[in-house]
Structure formats: structure tokens, C-alpha cells
C-alpha positions in Angstrom: 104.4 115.8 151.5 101.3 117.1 149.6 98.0 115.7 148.9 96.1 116.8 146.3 92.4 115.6 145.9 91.4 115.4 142.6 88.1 116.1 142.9 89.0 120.2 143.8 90.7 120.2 140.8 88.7 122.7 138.8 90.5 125.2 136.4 89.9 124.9 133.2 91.5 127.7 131.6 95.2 126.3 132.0 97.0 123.2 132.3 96.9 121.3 135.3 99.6 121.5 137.7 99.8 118.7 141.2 102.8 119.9 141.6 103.7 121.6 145.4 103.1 125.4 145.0 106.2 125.7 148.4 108.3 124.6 145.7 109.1 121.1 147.2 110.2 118.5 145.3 108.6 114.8 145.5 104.9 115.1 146.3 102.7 112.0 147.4 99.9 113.1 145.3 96.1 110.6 145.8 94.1 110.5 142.9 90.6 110.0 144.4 88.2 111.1 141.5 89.0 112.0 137.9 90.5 115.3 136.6 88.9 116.1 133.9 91.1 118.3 131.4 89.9 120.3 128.2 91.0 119.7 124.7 94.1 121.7 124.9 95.3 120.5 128.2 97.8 118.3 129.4 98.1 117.3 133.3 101.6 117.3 134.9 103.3 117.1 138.5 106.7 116.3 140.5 105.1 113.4 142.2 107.6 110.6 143.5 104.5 108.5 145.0 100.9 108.7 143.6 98.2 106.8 145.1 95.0 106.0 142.7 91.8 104.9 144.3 88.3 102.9 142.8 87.7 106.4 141.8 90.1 108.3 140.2 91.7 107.9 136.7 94.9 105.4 136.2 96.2 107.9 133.6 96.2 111.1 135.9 98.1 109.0 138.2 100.8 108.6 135.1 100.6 112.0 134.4 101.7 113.7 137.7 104.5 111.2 138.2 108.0 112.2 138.0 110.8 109.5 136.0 111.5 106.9 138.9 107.9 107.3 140.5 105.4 104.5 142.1 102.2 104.8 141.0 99.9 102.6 143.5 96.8 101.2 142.2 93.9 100.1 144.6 91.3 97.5 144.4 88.8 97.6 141.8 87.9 98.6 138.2 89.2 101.5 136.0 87.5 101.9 132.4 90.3 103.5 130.8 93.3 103.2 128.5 96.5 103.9 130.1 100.4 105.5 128.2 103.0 105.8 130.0 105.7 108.0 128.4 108.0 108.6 131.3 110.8 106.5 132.1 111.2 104.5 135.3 107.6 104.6 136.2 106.6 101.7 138.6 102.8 101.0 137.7 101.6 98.7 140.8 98.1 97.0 140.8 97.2 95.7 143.9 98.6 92.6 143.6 101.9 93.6 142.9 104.8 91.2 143.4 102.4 87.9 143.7 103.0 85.5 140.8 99.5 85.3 138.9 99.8 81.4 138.2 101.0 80.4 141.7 100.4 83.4 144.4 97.1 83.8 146.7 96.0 87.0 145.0 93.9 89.7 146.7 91.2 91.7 145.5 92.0 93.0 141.7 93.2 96.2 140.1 91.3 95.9 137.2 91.8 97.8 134.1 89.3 97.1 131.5 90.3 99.3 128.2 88.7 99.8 124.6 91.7 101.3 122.7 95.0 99.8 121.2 95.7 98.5 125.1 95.4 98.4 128.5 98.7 100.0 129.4 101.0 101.0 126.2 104.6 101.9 127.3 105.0 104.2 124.9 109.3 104.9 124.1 110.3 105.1 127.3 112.4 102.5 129.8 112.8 101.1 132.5 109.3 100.6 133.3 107.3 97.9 135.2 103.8 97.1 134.8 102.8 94.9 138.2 100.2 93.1 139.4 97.2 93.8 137.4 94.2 91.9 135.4 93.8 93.5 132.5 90.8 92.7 129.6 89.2 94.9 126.7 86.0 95.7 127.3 85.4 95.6 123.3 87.8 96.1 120.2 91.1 93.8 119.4 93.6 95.8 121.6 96.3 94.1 123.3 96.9 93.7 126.9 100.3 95.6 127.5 101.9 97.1 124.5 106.0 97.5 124.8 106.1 100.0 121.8 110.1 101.1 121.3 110.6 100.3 125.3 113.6 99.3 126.9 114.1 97.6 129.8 110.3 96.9 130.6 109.3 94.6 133.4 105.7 92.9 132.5 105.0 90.4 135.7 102.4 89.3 137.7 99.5 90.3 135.5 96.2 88.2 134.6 95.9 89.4 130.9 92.4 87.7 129.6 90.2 88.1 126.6 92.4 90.8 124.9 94.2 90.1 121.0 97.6 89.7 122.4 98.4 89.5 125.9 101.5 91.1 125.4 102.8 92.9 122.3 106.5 93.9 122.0 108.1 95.9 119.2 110.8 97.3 118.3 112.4 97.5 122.0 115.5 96.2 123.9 116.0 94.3 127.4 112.4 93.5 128.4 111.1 91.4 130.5 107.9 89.9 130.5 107.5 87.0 133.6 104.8 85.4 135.8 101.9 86.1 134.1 98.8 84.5 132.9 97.5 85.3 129.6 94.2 83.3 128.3 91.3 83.5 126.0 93.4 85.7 123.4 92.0 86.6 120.0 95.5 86.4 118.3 99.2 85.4 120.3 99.3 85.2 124.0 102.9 86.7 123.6 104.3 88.3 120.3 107.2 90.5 119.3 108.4 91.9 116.4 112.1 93.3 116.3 112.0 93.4 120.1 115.6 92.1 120.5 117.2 90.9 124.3 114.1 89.7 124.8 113.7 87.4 128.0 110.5 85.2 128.7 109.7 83.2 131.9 107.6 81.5 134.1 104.1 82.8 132.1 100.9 80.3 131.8 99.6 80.7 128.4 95.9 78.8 127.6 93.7 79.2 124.6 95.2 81.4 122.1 93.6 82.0 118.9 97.2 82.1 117.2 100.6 81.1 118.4 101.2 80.9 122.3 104.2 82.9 121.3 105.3 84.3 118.5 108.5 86.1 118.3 109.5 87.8 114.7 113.0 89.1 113.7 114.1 89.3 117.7 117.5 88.3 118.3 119.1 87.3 121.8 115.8 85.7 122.7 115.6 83.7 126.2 112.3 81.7 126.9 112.3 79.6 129.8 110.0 77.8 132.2 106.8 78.8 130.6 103.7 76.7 130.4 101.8 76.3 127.7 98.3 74.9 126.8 95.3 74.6 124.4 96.5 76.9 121.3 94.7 77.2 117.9 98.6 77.3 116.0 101.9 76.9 117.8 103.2 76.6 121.0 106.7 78.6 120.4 107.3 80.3 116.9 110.3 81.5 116.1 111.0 83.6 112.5 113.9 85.4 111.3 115.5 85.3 114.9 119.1 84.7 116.1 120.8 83.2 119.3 117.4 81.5 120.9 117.3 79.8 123.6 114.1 78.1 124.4 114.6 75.6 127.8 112.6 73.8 130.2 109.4 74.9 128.7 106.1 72.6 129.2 103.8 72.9 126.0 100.8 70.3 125.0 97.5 70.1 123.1 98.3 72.8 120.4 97.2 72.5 117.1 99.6 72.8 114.9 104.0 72.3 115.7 104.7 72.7 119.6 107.8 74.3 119.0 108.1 75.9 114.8 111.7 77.5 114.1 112.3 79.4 110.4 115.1 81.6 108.7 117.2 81.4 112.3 120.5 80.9 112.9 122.4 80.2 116.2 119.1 78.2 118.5 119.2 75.7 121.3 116.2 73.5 122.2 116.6 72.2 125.7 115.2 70.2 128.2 111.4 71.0 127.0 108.5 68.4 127.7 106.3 68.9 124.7 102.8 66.6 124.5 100.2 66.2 122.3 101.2 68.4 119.5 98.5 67.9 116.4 101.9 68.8 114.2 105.2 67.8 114.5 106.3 68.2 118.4 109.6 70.5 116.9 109.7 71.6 113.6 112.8 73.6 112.0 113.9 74.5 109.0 116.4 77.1 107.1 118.2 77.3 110.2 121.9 78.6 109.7 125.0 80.7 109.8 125.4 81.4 113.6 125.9 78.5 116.3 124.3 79.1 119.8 126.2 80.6 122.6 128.5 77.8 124.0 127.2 75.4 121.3 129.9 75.5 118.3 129.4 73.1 116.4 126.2 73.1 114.8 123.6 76.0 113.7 120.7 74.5 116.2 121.0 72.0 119.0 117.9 69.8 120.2 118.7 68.1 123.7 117.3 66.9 126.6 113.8 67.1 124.8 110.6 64.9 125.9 108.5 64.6 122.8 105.0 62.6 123.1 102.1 61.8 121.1 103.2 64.2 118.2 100.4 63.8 115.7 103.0 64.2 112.6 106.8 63.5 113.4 108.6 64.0 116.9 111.3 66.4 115.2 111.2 67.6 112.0 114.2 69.4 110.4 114.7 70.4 106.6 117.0 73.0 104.3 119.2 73.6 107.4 123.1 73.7 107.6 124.0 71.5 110.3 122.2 70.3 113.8 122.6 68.5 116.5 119.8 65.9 117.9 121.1 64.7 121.3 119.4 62.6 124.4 115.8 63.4 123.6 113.1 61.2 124.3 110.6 60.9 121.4 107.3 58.3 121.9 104.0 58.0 119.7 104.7 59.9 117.0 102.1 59.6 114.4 105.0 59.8 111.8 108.9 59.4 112.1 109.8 59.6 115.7 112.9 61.8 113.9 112.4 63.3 110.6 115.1 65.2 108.7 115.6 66.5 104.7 118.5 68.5 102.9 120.8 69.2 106.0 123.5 69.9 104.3 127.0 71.8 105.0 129.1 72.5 108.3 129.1 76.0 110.3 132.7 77.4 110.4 135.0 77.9 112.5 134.0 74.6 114.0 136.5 71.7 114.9 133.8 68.9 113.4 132.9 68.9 109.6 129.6 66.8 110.6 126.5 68.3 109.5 124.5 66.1 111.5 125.2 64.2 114.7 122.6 62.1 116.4 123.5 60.4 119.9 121.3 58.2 122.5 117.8 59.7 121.4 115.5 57.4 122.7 112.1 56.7 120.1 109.6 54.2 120.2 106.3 53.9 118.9 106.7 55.7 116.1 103.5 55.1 113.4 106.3 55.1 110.8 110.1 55.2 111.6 112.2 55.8 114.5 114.5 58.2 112.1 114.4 58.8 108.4 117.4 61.1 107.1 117.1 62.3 103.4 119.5 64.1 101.4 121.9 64.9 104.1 126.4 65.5 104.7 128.0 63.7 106.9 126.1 62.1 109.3 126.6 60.0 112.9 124.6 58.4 114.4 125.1 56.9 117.7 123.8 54.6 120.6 120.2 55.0 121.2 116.8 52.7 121.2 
């Protein structure tokens, strides 16, 4: 192996090279103080392992890694904004692998940035971001940015006081899981044509926007997040299709807890959803497609506790055809169920229903249990 020290590191003339000068392939390079590089320079290496240190730079770490390369972070804080534009690059804070809502977390690899983000993955794949806390110094930049990335890992990271805590665009397959994003100036989580998109197990508090907002992303999994304390929605979901949103907890937001528009093919499952200043799930223009294993309607709402909704439980308008089956709705401050112009059947189906309601449970509704206006053919079944 070679190990370079960073600090020894002085030509200025050319660009700078970690790589070993036997020829070997697969360095293990330590970054223990900065390399400083002039205007026209760019740093580069064969490195399969790089170790940064309290002292050296996060980005000369990135730049002397090969595709596939770990690149260890210590302990402490780096002032710095970090790209990574080389696929399969495992970035590894020091906390690495331990879940940021339920681990016993070490001492932090802190990166505290000033520029668009704390760690942009910049249209490459296969990358993982592990085990950091990141936070902006100053600015509006965004925790981790997925800009055109594919098959990004985001986990394990404490993402605080940034705009969003994770921003993905136009990208396929990622992952973002396990971490805890607070105190954001706009979405804790928000993508924008970022389609396959899965979303788990993250604790999202105080968001000056949406928990999460996902735009014109279709395929979209969200499961087993928590949610708390936002200044807009819980889950928002525009112009998406095939969605999936399950066994989510979400209270005390201020406006819908989960908000669903111009989508077509989305299941609502098994969610507990409390204290929601607006309507505890709100959906509307919600056509064409029907979920994955779900034929017969263009959006299914099952399995759903609903409680203390501060306008209706459910609210559903202009949409083809749903589904509204076993939830549990309680002190709404409106209609425990609430739903206007459903109109139409999806095809090929075997059921020319556009809307079926069985055994939802609703009581203490401040108006009624369900008001239907304008709607096709409609069942409703057993409940109380």
C-alpha cells in the first residue's frame, strides 16, 4: 500500500497526482491536512481506500478515489462543500452503519458547508453517503443533493438546519433511509423527476415546507417514516404515478397529513396520521393507472388510523374511482369521510364501481360521518 501525507504535497506547477509512482494499482491514501491546488489544477489518484482525518479536506479524499472506493471520515468538523463525480464511491462518516434515530452514535463527522450542499452527488451512481451530520454554516443549501444520480444510498445521517435535508432530481433507484432531518428552511425530503424512488425509516421534525414533497416521480415507495411538527404537509405527492405510501406515522402538521394531486395508480396503507390542522388525507385528480396489485380503482385508502383532523378525516374530489376500506377515522373537525365528483371506472377492471366504501370505522365527527357529492356508482358497506 502507499501513504501519502498531504501535508508534503507541495507542487504547484502541475496537477496533483496520489497515485503510486511503482505503478501499483489500489493505494490506501490518508488525507491528514489539506492540499491546496492552484486555479488550473485538479487532484487525482488510483486510491481504493482513503482515510480523511480532523485535518485534511473531505473533497481531496473524493478526488484521489478510484470508482468503487471507501472514503473514511474521522471524528470532527470539516468546513467544506463536498461533489462527488465518480461512481461507486462509499463516503463513510464516522458513524457509518448506526441508524441516526435509534443507534448509540459515536463522536460526529461533521460537515458544516456554505454552498448549494453538504455533499452533491453530482451524475454519477451507485453511491452512498453514510453516517454523517451535516448543517450549513450560512446560505439555503441543502443537506445532500442527488443531482441526475442513480442508485444513491442516503442513510444514517443527522441533516439539521439546512433548506432541504435531502434534495433529489432527476435520478433513478435511490435510496434515502434512516436518517434524521430537522429544523429545515424548506422540505425535509423533496424530489423532482427522481423516479424509483424508495423512502424509509427517516424521522422528519420541523420543516418549514412539506415533510416530503415528491414532484413528477413515478414508482415512489415511502414506508415507515416518522413524521412531526411541519409548517405544510406531512406527505405531498404531485404529478406522480404508482405510490405507495405505508405504515408511516405523521402528526401535528399544519396543513393535510398526507396531500395527493394529478396522480394516478396510489395506495394509502396502514398509516396512523394525528393531529392534522387540514384534512388527515387529502386527494384529488387522481386517475388513469390503478396501483400494483390493486385493480380496481385509481387510489386505495386502507388500514388508515385518522385522528383529530382539524378539517375532514379523508377528503377526495375530481377523481375517477377509489377505494376507502377498514380505516379508522375519529374527531374530525368536519366529515369523518368527505368526497365530491368521483366519477367514472378505471378499465380493464372486473367492477364498474367508482367508489366502494367497506367497514371504515368514524365517530366523532364535528359534521358527518360521510358525505358523498356528485359521485357513480357507489357501495357502501358495514361499518360504524
Amino acid at each position: 500500500k502507499s501513504i501519502l501525507n498531504a501535508a508534503r504535497q507541495g507542487n504547484s506547477n502541475a496537477d496533483g497526482n496520489f497515485g503510486d509512482e511503482g505503478g501499483a494499482a489500489g493505494t490506501v491514501d490518508k488525507m491528514d491536512k489539506p492540499t491546496t491546488l492552484g486555479a488550473h489544477q485538479t487532484l487525482k489518484g488510483d486510491a481504493t481506500t482513503v482515510n480523511v482525518t480532523n485535518h485534511g479536506l473531505i473533497q481531496n479524499g473524493v478526488d484521489v478515489a478510484l470508482a468503487g472506493a471507501m472514503v473514511n471520515v474521522g471524528a470532527g468538523q470539516y468546513n467544506e462543500d463536498v461533489v462527488i463525480k465518480t461512481d461507486n464511491i462509499a463516503l463513510l462518516g464516522a458513524n457509518a452503519g448506526i441508524d441516526s434515530n435509534t443507534g448509540v452514535r459515536g463522536a460526529e463527522s461533521v460537515i458544516k458547508f456554505s454552498g448549494f450542499a453538504g455533499v452533491r452527488v453530482k451524475n454519477v451512481g451507485g453511491v452512498t453517503v453514510d453516517g454523517f451530520t451535516i448543517r450549513r454554516s450560512y446560505g439555503d443549501g441543502d443537506g445532500v443533493w442527488l443531482d441526475r444520480a442513480t442508485g444513491a444510498t442516503v442513510s444514517n445521517n443527522i441533516l439539521t438546519k439546512v433548506g432541504h435535508g435531502v434534495l433529489a432530481k432527476h435520478g433513478f433507484g435511490n435510496i434515502i433511509r434512516n436518517n434524521a432531518i430537522s429544523i429545515t428552511g424548506h422540505d425535509g425530503i423533496k424530489s423532482f423527476h427522481d423516479n424509483s424512488l424508495t423512502v424509509l425509516d427517516n424521522v422528519i421534525t420541523n420543516t418549514g415546507g412539506d415533510a416530503m414533497e415528491l414532484d413528477y416521480s413515478d414508482d415512489l415507495y415511502v414506508s415507515d417514516n416518522v413524521i412531526d411538527t411541519t409548517k405544510d404537509d406531512g406527505i405531498d405527492v404531485e404529478n406522480g404515478s404508482n405510490v405507495t405510501i405505508e405504515s408511516n406515522t405523521i402528526s401535528n402538521v399544519k396543513e393535510n397529513g398526507v396531500e395527493l394531486e394529478h396522480s394516478a395508480g396510489v395506495l394509502v396503507k396502514n398509516n396512523i396520521i394525528t393531529n392534522s390542522q387540514g384534512n388527515g388525507v387529502y386527494f384529488s385528480n387522481i386517475d388513469g393507472l390503478a396501483p400494483d396489485g390493486h385493480p380496481l380503482a385509481s387510489i386505495y385508502l386502507q388500514y388508515n388510523t385518522v385522528n383529530g383532523s382539524g378539517a375532514d378525516g379523508i377528503h377526495g374530489e375530481e377523481s375517477e374511482s377509489a377505494r376507502i376500506l377498514e380505516n379508522t377515522i375519529s374527531q374530525s373537525g368536519n366529515d369523518g369521510i368527505f368526497l365530491h365528483k368521483i366519477f367514472g371506472t378505471i378499465t380493464p377492471v372486473s367492477s364498474s364501481l367508482a367508489l366502494y366504501l367497506d367497514f371504515n370505522d368514524i365517530q366523532d365527527s364535528g359534521d358527518d360521518g360521510i358525505e358523498i357529492n356528485e359521485a357513480g356508482s357507489t357501495i357502501i358497506y358495514g361499518g360504524a
